[in-house]
N, C-alpha and C positions, 0 to 999 in steps of 0.2 A: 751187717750194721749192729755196732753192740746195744744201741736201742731196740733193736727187735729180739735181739738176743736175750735182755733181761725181760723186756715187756712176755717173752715164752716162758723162762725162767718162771716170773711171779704170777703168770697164770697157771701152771703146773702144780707151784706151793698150794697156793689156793686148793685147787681140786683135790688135793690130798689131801688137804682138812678141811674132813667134811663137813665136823659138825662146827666149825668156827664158818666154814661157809654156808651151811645152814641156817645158822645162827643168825648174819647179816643178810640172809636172804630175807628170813621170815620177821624178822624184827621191827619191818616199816609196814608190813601187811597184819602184824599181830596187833599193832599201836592204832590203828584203824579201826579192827573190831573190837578190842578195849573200850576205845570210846563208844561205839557205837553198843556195846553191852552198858556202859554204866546211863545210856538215853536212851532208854527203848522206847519211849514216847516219839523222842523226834523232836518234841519241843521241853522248855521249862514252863512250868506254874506255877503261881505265886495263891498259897494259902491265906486268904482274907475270913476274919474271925468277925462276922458278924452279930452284935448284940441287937434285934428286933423288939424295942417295945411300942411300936405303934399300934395302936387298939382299934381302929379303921372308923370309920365314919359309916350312919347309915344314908344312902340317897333317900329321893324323892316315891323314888318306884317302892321303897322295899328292902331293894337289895345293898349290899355293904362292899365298900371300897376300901382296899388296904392296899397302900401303896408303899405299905415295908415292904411283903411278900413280894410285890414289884420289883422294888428296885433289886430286892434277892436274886431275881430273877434276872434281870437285866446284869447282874454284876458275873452270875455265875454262865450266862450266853456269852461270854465276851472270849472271842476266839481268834487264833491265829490265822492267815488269810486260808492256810491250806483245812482249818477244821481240827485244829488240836486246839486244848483248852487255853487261856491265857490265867485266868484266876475261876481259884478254887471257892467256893463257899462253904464254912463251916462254922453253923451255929450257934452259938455260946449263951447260957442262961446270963452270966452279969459279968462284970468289971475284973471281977476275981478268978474267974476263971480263964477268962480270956489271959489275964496279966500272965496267968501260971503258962499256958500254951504256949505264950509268946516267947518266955523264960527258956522254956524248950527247945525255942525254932521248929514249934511243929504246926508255929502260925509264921504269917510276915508283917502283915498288922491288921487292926483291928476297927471297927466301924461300930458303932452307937447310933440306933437308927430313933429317934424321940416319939415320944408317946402320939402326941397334936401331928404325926409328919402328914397324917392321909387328910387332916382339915388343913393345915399350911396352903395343899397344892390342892386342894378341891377351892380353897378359896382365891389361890392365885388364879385359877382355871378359871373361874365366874367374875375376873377381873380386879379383885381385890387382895394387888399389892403388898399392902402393909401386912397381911398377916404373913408371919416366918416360920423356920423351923429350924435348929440348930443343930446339925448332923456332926457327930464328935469322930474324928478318926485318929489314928498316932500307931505308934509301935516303938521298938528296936530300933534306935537312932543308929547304933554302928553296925545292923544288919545291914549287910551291903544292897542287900534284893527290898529292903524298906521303901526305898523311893520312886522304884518303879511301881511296886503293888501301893501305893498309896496315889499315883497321878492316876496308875491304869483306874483303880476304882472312883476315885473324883472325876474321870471322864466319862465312866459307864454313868453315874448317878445324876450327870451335868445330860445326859444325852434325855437318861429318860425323864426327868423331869421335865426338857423340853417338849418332847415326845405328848407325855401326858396331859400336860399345860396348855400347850400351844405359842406358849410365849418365847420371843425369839431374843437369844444373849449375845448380849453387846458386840461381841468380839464371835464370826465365826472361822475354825480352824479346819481346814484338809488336808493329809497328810498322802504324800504322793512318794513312792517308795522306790528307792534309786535301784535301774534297771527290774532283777525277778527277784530281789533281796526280799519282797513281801513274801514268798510261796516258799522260801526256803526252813527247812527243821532246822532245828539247833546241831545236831549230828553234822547238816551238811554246811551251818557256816563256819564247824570247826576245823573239817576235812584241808584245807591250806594248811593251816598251822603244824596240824597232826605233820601232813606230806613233808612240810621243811623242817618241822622236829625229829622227825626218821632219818631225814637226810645229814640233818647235824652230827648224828652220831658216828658217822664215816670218820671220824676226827679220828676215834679211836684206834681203827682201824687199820687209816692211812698209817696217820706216824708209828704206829707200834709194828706193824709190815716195817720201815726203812730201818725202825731200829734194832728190829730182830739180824738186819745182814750186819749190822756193826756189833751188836753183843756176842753173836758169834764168830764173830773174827772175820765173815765170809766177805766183807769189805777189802779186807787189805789181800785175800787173792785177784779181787776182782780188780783191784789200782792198778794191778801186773801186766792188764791187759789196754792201762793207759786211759781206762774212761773214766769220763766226765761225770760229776754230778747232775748233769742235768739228765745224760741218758739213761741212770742210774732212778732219779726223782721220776722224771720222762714215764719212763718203761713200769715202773709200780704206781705213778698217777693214774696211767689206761685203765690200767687194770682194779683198782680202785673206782674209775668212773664207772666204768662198763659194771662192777658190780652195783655203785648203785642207782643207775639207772633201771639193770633188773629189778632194785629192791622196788623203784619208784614204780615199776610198773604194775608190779602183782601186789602195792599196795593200791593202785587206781582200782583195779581188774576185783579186789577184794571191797571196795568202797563205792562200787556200782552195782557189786553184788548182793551188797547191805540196802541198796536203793539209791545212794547220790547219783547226781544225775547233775553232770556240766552242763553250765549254761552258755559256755563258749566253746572257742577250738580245743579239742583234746590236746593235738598236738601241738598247741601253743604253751600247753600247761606242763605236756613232757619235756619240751626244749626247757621251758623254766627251770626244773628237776634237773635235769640234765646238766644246763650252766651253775647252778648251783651246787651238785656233790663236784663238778670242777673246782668252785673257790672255797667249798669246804678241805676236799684234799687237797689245795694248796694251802690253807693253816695249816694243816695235818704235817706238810712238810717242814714248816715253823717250828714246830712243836716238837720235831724232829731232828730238826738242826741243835737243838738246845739239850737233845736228850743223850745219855749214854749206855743206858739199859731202858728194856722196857716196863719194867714196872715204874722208872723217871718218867718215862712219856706218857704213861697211862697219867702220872698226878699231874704233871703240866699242864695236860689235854685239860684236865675239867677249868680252868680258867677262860679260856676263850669258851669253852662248851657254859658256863656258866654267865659271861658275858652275851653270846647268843640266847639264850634263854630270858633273863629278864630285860635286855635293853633293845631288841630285834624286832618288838612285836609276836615273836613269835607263843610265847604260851601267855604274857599279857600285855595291854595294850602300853604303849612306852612313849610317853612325850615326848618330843622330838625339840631339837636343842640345835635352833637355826646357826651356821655360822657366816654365812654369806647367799648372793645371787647371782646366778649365772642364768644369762637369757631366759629370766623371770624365770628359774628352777632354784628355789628353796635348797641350797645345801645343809645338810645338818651332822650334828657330831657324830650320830648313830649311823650315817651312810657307810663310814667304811666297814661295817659289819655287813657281808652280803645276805646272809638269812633280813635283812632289813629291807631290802629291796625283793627278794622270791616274797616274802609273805603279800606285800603287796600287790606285784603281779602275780600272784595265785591267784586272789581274793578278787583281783578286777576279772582275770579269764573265767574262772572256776563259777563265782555267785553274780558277777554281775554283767557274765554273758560279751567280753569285748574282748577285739581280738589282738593279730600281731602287730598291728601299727599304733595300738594304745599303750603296748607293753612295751615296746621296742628303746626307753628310756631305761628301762629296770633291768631290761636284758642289757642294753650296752653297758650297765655300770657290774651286772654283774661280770662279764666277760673282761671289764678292766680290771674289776679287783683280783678275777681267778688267775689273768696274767702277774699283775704284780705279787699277791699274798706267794705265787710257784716262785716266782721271780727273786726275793727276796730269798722263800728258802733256800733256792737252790747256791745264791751266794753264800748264806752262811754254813748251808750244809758243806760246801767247798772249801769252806775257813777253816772249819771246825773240822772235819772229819777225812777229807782228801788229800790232805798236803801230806807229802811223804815227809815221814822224818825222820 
């Protein structure tokens, strides 16, 4: 069958090139511990620039209450569920110094704790209301990490004021954390995107593989023997998957080594991998049909690789752009991108622990698109490239 025939063919090529198959081996296992080198924490922290001028209060006994020192305290305990920090405290004599930090990004923002703070809440504490205390906080508006470290700290300082007080606010909030997303490091809620960002770059790969038999001519001995494009696409798709399913694995196998640690079926998150470099090398074949050297495929490729990248979800998060419903499923314009649906079922299998009949939407759609995206090439590669002439 000339389908087995090429799929030996371009398993052969491969093994002889080693370091291009080196290369795609280690590329999705290298992208792994990258990231996991630029977070050696495991989590983010957010630097909060505290200015303390509360001068304390003395009690009754004797002794002296300062509940700046406190809230310092309470702001810089504020941690992530597994025990890594969530905000840093970092003291600053006044306004002007702080401003300069800020200027830097070597704060994120800044707190003014008031002279009167430890009489305010000793007075609130013995029942007496009226007396206040004006706690100034702000930053870096366009720092994008501004709004997290400015609620995280107005909730640490709302907490122990309560704490202190006794006194109970208006409005109480609990925060109940979907599926183990609480216990997870930042390393490991990246590990999805990382997996399907490795897998995108199979683009390259595939098509510049189909266009290498056409720039060298090795196409039109092989039409002699009357086959198809598809056994032609066929036979260098296998072989294209099966590499990167290796890459997917000894990227897992390196991302568990680092410490990540799935919260669902492994094997639910490898078949994801799996169907995925499927509908990656069927772009690949697109890209392919369109090319007639490879350094053409190579430039082609980065537009759909580019399109993947910012509208997929995969390296940021990507608003989604409804255009109908089908049996209450949200279709939207980003779906025919398949890295749009793998990120998602990664992130349900991988961080929030749920298995193959939750994913089983994300998988049928990738399995549609990896047949039509092959489906498509293999037509135009037919047009373009097989017709005797």
């Amino acid at each position: 069958m000339r389908f087995l025939s090429i799929l030996r063919k371009s398993i052969h090529e491969q093994l002889r090139d080693v370091l291009v198959l080196s290369l795609t081996l280690a590329f999705a296992p290298f992208f792994v511990l990258a990231y996991w080198l630029w977070m050696p924490s495991g989590s983010t922290f957010y630097n909060v620039l505290v200015i303390n001028k509360d001068t304390g209060v003395q009690l009754s006994d004797g002794s002296y209450f300062f509940a700046g020192d406190q809230v310092v305290e309470a702001i810089d305990s504020l941690t992530y569920a597994n025990g890594n920090p969530l905000l840093r405290v970092k003291l600053a004599s006044d306004r002007l110094e702080a401003e300069a930090l800020l200027r830097d990004r070597a704060g994120t923002a800044f707190l003014v704790i008031p002279e009167d703070f430890s009489k305010a809440l000793l007075a609130l504490r013995e029942g007496e209301p009226s007396k206040t205390a004006s706690v100034t906080f702000g930053g870096d508006l366009t720092n994008p990490y501004y709004a997290v470290a400015a609620i995280l700290t107005t909730s640490a300082i709302d907490s122990y004021v309560h704490e202190a007080t006794g006194s109970e606010p208006l409005l109480l909030y609990k925060e109940e954390a979907l599926g183990a997303s609480a216990a997870r490091t930042e390393f490991e809620t990246y590990v999805p995107g990382i997996l399907i960002f490795a897998t995108i770059m199979l683009i390259f790969a595939a098509s510049m593989t189909v266009v290498r038999e056409v720039e060298a001519g090795t196409l039109r001995r092989l039409q002699i023997s009357r086959m198809r494009a598809w056994e032609l696409l066929g036979g260098i798709t296998l072989t294209q998957v099966i590499l990167g399913v290796i890459a997917l694995l000894l990227a897992f196998i390196t991302a568990i080594a680092l410490g990540f640690r799935s919260q669902g079926p492994l094997w639910v998150a490898i078949l994801v991998g799996a169907l995925t470099s499927v509908a990656i090398v069927g772009v690949g074949m697109v890209v392919a049909s369109f090319s007639n050297t490879v350094a053409r495929a190579f430039v082609i490729a980065n537009f759909p690789l580019g399109l993947f990248m910012f509208f997929s979800g995969v390296i940021y998060p990507a608003a989604g752009v409804p255009l109908f419903t089908v049996a209450g499923k949200t279709i939207g314009l980003y779906d025919i991108l398949p890295p749009t649906h793998a990120v998602v079922a990664l992130n349900k299998v991988l961080n929030l622990g749920v298995g193959f009949g939750e994913v089983l939407y994300e998988l049928t759609a990738l399995l549609v698109l990896s047949l039509a995206y092959f489906a498509v090439g293999v037509w135009i590669f037919q047009r373009r490239h097989m017709r005797v002439v």
